[in-house]
C-alpha positions in Angstrom: -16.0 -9.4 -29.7 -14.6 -13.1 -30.7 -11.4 -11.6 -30.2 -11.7 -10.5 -26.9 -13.7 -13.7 -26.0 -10.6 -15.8 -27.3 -8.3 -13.5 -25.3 -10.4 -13.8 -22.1 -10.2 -17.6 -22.5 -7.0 -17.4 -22.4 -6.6 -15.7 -19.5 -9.0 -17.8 -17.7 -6.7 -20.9 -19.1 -3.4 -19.7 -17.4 -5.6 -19.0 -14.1 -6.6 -22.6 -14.1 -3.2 -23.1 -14.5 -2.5 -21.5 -11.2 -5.8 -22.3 -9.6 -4.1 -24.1 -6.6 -2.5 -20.2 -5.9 -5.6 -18.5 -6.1 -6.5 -18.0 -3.1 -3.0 -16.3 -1.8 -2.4 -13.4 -4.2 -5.5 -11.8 -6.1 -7.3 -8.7 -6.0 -5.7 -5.2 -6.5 -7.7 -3.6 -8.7 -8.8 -0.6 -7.1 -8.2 1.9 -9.7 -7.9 1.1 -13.6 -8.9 4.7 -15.0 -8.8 6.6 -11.4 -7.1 10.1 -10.6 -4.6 11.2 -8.6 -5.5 14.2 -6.3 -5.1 17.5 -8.8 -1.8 18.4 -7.8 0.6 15.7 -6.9 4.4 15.5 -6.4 6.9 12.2 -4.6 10.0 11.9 -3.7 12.6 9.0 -3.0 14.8 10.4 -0.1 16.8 6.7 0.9 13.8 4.5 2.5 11.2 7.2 2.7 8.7 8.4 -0.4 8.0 11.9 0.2 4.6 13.5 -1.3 2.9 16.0 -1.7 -0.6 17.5 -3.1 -1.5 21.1 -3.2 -3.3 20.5 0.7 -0.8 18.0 2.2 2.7 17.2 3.1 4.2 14.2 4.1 6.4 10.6 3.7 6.0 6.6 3.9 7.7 3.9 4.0 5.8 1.0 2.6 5.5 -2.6 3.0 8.9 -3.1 5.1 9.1 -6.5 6.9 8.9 -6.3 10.2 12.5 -8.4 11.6 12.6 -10.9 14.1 12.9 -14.3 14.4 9.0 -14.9 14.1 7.6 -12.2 12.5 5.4 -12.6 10.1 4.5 -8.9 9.3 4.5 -6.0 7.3 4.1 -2.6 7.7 3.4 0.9 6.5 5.0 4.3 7.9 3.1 7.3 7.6 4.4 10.3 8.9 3.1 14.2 8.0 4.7 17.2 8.1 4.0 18.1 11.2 6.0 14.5 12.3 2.1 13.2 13.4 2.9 9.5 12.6 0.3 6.4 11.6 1.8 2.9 11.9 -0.4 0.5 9.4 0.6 -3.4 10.1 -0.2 -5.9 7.7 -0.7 -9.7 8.5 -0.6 -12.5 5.9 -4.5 -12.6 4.9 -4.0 -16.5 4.7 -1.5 -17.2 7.6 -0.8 -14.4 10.5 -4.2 -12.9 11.1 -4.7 -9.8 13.4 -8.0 -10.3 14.8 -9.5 -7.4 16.9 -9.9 -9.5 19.8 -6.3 -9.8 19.9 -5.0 -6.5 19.4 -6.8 -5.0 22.4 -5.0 -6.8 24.7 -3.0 -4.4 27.0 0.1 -6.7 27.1 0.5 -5.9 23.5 3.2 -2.9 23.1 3.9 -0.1 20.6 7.4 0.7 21.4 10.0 3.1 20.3 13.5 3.3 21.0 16.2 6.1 20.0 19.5 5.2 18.2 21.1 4.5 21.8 18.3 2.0 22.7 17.2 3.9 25.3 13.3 3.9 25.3 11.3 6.9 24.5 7.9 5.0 23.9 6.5 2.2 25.4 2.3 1.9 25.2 -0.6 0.0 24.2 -0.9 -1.1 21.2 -4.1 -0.4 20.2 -4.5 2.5 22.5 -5.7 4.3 19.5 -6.3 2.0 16.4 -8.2 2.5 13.1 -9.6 0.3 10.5 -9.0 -2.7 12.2 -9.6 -6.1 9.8 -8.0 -9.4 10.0 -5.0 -8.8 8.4 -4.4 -5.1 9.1 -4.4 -2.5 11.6 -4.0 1.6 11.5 -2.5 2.9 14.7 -1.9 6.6 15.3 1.0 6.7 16.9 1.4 8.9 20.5 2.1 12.1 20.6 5.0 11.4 22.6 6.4 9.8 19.2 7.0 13.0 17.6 9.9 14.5 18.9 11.9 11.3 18.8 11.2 11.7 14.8 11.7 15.0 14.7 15.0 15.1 16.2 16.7 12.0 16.1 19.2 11.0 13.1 17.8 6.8 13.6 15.1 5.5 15.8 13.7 1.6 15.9 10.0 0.9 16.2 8.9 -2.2 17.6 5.7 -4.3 18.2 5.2 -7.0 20.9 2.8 -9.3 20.8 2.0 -10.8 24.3 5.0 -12.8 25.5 6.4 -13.0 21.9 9.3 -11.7 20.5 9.7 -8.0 19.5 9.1 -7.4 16.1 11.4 -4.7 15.2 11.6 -1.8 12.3 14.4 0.5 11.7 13.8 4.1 10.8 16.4 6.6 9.1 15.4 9.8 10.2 18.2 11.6 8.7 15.9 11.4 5.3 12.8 11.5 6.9 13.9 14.8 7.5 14.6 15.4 4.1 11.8 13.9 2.5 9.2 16.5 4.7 11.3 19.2 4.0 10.7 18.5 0.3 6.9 17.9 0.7 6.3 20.7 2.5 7.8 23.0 -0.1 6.0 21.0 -2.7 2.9 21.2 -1.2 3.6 25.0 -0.9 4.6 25.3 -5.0 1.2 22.4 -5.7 -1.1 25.0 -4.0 -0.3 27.9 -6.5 -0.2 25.5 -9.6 -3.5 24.2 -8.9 -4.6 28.3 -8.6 -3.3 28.3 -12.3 -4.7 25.1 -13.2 -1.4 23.9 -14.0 -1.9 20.5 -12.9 -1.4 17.4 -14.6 -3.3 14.5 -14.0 -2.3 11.1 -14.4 -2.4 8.5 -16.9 -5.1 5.9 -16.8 -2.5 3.5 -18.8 0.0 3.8 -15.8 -2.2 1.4 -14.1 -1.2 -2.3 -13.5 -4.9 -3.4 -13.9 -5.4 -1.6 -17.1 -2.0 -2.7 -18.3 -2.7 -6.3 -17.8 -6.2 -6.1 -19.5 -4.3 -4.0 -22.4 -2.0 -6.6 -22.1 -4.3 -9.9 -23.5 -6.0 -7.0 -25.8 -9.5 -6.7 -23.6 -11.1 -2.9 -23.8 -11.3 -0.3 -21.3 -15.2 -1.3 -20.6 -14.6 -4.9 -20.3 -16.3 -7.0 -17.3 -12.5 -7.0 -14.8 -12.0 -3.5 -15.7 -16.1 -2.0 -14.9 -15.7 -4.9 -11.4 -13.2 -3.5 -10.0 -13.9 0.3 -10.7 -17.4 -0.3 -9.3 -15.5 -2.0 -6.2 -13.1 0.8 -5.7 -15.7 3.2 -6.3 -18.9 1.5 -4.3 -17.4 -0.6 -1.7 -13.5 0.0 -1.0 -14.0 4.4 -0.9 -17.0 4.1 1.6 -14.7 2.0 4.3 -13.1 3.2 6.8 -9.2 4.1 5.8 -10.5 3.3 1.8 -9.7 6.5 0.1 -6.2 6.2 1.7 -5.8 2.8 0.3 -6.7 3.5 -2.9 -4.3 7.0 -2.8 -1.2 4.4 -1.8 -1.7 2.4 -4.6 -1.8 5.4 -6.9 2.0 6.3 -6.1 3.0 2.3 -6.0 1.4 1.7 -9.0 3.1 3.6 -11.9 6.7 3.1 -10.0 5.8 -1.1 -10.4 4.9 -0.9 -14.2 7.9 1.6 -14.7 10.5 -0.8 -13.2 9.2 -4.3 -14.8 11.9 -5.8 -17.0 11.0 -5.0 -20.5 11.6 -8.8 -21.7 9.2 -10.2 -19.1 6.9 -7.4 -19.0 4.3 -9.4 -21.4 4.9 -12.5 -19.7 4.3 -10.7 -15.5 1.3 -9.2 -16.8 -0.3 -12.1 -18.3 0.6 -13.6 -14.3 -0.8 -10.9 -12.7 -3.8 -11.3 -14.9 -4.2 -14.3 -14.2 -3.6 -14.6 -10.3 -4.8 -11.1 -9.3 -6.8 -9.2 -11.5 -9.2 -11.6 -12.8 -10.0 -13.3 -9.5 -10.4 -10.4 -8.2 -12.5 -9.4 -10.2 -15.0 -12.7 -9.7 -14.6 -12.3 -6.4 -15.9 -8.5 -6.2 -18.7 -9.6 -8.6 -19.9 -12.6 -6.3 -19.6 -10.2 -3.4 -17.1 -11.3 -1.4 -15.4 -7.9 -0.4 -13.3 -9.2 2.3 -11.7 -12.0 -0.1 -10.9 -9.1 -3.2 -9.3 -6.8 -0.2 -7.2 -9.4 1.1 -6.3 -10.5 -2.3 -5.3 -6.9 -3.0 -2.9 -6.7 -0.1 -0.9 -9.9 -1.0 -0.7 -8.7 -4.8 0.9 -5.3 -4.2 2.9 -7.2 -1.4 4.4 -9.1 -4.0 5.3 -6.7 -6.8 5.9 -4.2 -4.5 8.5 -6.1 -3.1 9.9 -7.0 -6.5 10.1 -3.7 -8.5 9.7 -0.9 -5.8 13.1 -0.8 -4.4 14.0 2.4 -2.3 17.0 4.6 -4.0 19.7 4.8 -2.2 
């Protein structure tokens, strides 16, 4: 108990350390001793994750900076087997914001162009968003997006804002292609494992909030780890696009931990403790849910775009 006191102090030392930076990166914690779905399987094919569970088939591209001159955004792409696509865009939760209000307007575009330029999409942007908060936004892209995805080698997606510049994302659909073929075999091969009970489930250790508690010797039942599983469990699952978020950080999270540099490992968790997880942490305890999501965004911003590098 003195031990892990001592250890805790520690931690709470280097986060005074970095107070002034607390309130840009902090909160990911949405899954310390969770499970994958039974039967799970992913993929790199070039830019695109492909995965796969014994019901579902499909492939993302995550957390890909939007380009353009002023574009301070982010995004997800989400596209299933049967090439239904979901664009998520991500706002800085302390700088670009993406207030409702805003995204409604009808001069703001979703468009999509083939390799040629030529322009196969061009709609509202919020014609059918989900899970809107200030610094994110789910649309389900048109139906008239499919067949550019399923049949074209490269496509560009694009988002304009009002009279601002485009904010532009390039797609490879050559491996896109690849990655569903793969999924949707997987999912196939998942299905009959999990009729065997040949599944395997995953790791609690592979998680980066668990690693970084492991990491300044504090036990699986200590007060960040029980926080954040009762936020994940009680708050985050029960909104609206939750369950997804926490599924996304179950792939992300065992790629990070696998790719950290062993020499620095001790030292980036100790950081991430201390910026992320144990602010987090106070923050879901005092109750201030939007503050531990946004927080959580910024974090697996971060790392992500450290150690998750797309193979080539």
């Amino acid at each position: 108990m003195l031990t892990h006191t001592r250890r805790r102090a520690l931690g709470l030392l280097i986060a005074a350390g970095v107070g002034t930076r607390l309130m840009s990166p902090v909160s990911r914690a949405l899954a310390a001793d969770a499970k994958k779905p039974d039967c799970y399987a992913a993929k790199d094919f070039g830019p695109w994750k492909a995965q796969a569970t014994d019901k579902s088939a499909g492939a993302i591209m995550s957390l890909l900076p939007l380009k353009g001159t002023n574009c301070d955004l982010t995004a997800d792409v989400k596209v299933a087997s049967t090439y239904d696509a979901k664009l998520v865009v991500y706002g800085d939760p302390f700088g670009t914001r993406l207030p409702k209000k805003f995204l409604i307007k009808p001069d703001n575009r979703f468009i999509a162009r083939d390799a040629s330029g030529a322009e196969i999409v061009n709609v509202e942007l919020c014609g059918n968003c989900t899970d809107i908060f200030d610094d994110k936004v789910s649309i389900v892209l048109p139906l008239s997006t499919a067949p550019l995805l399923r049949d074209a080698d490269a496509a560009t997606f694009a988002i304009k804002l009002g009279d601002k510049e485009e904010c532009e994302l390039k797609l490879d659909c050559a491996n896109l292609h690849k990655a569903l073929e793969w999924a949707t075999a997987q999912r196939d091969t998942l299905s009959e494992k999990l009729a065997n009970s040949e599944c395997s489930e995953v790791e609690e250790s592979c998680f980066i909030t668990t690693a970084c508690c492991e990491t300044l010797g504090l036990d699986d039942d200590c007060f960040e780890l029980r926080t954040l599983r009762r936020y994940r469990d009680e708050v985050l699952a029960k909104q609206p696009g939750g369950v997804e978020v926490i599924a996304r950080y179950y792939w992300l999270a065992p790629q990070i931990l696998a790719r950290l540099r062993t020499k620095s490992r001790h030292a980036t968790l100790l950081s991430v403790y201390a910026r992320y997880v144990l602010p987090a942490a106070l923050a879901a305890r005092l109750g201030f849910n939007r503050l531990a999501y946004r927080l959580y965004v910024a974090m697996l911003g971060e790392l992500s775009s450290a150690c998750v590098t797309p193979s080539a």
